[in-house]
C-alpha positions, -999 to 999 in steps of 0.1 A, spaced: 84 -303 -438 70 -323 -411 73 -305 -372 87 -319 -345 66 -327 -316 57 -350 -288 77 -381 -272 105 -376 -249 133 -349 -249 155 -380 -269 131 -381 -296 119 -352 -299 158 -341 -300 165 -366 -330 136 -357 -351 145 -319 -347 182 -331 -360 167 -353 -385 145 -324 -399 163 -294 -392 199 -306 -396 205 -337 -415 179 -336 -442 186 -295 -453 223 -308 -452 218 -337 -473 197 -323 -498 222 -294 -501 247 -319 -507 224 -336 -535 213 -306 -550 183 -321 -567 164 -328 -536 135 -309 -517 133 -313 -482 103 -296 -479 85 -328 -493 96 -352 -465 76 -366 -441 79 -401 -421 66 -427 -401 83 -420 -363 64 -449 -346 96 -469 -350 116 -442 -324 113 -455 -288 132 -432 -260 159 -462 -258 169 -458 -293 170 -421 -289 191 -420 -261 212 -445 -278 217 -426 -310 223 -392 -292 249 -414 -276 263 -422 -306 267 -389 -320 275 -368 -291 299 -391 -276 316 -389 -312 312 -430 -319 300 -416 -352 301 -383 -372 276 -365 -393 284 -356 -427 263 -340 -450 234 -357 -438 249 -392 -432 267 -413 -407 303 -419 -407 328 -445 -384 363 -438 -376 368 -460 -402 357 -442 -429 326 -463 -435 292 -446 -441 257 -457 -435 222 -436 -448 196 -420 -432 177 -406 -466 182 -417 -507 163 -412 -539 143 -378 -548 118 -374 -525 135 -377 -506 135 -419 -489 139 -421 -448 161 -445 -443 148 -456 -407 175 -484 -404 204 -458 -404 188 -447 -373 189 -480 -353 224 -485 -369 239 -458 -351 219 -463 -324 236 -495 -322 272 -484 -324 267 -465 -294 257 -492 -275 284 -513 -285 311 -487 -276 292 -471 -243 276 -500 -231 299 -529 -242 332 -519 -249 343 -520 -281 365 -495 -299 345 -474 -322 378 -481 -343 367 -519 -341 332 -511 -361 323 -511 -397 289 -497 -411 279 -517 -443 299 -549 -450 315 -557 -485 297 -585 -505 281 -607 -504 263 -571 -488 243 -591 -461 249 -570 -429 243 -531 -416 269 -532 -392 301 -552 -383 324 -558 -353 358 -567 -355 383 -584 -330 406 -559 -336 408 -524 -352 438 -536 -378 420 -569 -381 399 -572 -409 392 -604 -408 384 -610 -374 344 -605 -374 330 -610 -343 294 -596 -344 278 -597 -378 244 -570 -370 214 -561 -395 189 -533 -387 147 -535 -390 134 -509 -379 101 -528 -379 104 -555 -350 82 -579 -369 107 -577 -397 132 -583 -372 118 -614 -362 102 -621 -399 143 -620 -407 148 -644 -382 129 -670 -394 141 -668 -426 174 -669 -417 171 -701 -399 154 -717 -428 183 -703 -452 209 -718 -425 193 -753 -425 193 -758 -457 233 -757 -463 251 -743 -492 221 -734 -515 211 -707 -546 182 -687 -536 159 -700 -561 163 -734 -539 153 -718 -503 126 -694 -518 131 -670 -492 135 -631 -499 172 -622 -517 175 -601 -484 174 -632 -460 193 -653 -483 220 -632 -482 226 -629 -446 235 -670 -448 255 -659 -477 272 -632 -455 276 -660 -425 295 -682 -442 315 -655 -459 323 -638 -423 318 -668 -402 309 -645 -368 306 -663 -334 275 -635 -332 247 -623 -353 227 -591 -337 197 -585 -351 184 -548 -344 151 -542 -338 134 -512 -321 135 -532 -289 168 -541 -287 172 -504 -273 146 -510 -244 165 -530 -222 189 -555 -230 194 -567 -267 172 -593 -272 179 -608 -308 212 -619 -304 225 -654 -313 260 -680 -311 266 -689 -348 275 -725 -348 289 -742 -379 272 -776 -383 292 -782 -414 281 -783 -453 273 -746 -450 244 -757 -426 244 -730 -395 231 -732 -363 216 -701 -343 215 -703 -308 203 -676 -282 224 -660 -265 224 -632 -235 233 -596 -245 259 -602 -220 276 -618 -251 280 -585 -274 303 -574 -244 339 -568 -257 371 -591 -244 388 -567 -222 418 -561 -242 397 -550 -272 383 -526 -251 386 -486 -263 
């Protein structure tokens, strides 16, 4: 297994949690797996994100369960999968991004949801209420690459031009397609996408989703000002 070194005290305290007590615990849980073969790419981890996703877990927004992230809500996301075991660096960011949400802009942590039903398009959903499930108001999907944050983007935008479509008709990835699927399904006033540097400052990929009718969508930018939560949604 990989050591834990360098960075900040943040990051150097979530790689020594990744290593030392999430991956042993998820591998026990799996049986098959050997930690002892991991190793990863940490270039993605800036200090914000650390901070944010200590935040996250020691401020109890999310709990750690054999290995993987849980809401209040019962909802899980990942951080490893298949036998070698698979980082999965976008469970990072998405807890990361929880905390921010609940320490930073108010929400509930009862008012998030990791992973949304089908069509599958987003890692992380806000609703207008805790008993409201059909309230979404902020629709987010983790990179933890910010060129595939913005390569997503651009995709997206094609997709939401287009209309109602198949995605042999856009010819963009199943991945971005989907996220126009998951639009109209959902129909947020926001879409957050997460990127490494939405932790160093303010959120920068964040967009109004406007409804130009025919299933064509509008994405307009926004300030991260608008992920703050109405006041009596706050927890």
């Amino acid at each position: 297994m990989e050591a834990v070194a360098g960075g900040s005290d943040a990051q150097r305290e979530v790689r020594r949690r990744v290593l030392v007590d999430y991956l042993p615990a998820w591998c026990a849980m799996k049986k098959t797996r050997d930690a002892s073969a991991f190793s990863s790419d940490w270039s993605f981890l800036t200090s914000g994100l650390a901070h944010w996703f200590l935040t996250a877990v020691d401020e109890q927004v999310v709990e750690i369960q054999n290995g993987s992230p849980m809401l209040s809500d019962g909802s899980r996301t990942h951080f490893f999968g298949n036998d070698k075991p698979l980082f999965y660096r976008e469970g990072v960011l998405e807890v990361a991004a929880a905390g921010l949400l609940v320490h930073r802009f108010g929400w509930s942590p009862g008012d998030l949801k990791f992973q949304s039903p089908w069509p599958w398009a987003f890692d992380l959903l806000v609703y207008r209420r805790s008993s409201d499930s059909s309230g979404v108001v902020i629709a987010g999907e983790a990179k933890w690459r910010q060129a595939d944050a913005l390569k997503l983007l651009t995709g997206l935008e094609a997709c939401c031009a287009l209309g109602r479509h198949t995605s042999d008709v856009c010819g963009e990835s199943i991945n971005h397609h989907r996220k126009h699927e998951g639009l109209l399904e959902y129909r947020p006033p926001l879409l957050w996408i997460i990127g490494p540097d939405a932790f160093s400052d303010d959120p920068d990929l964040v967009f109004r989703v406007r409804d130009a009718g025919g299933g064509i969508i509008q994405l307009e930018s926004a300030q991260a000002t608008a992920l703050i939560a109405p006041s009596g949604s706050r927890g």
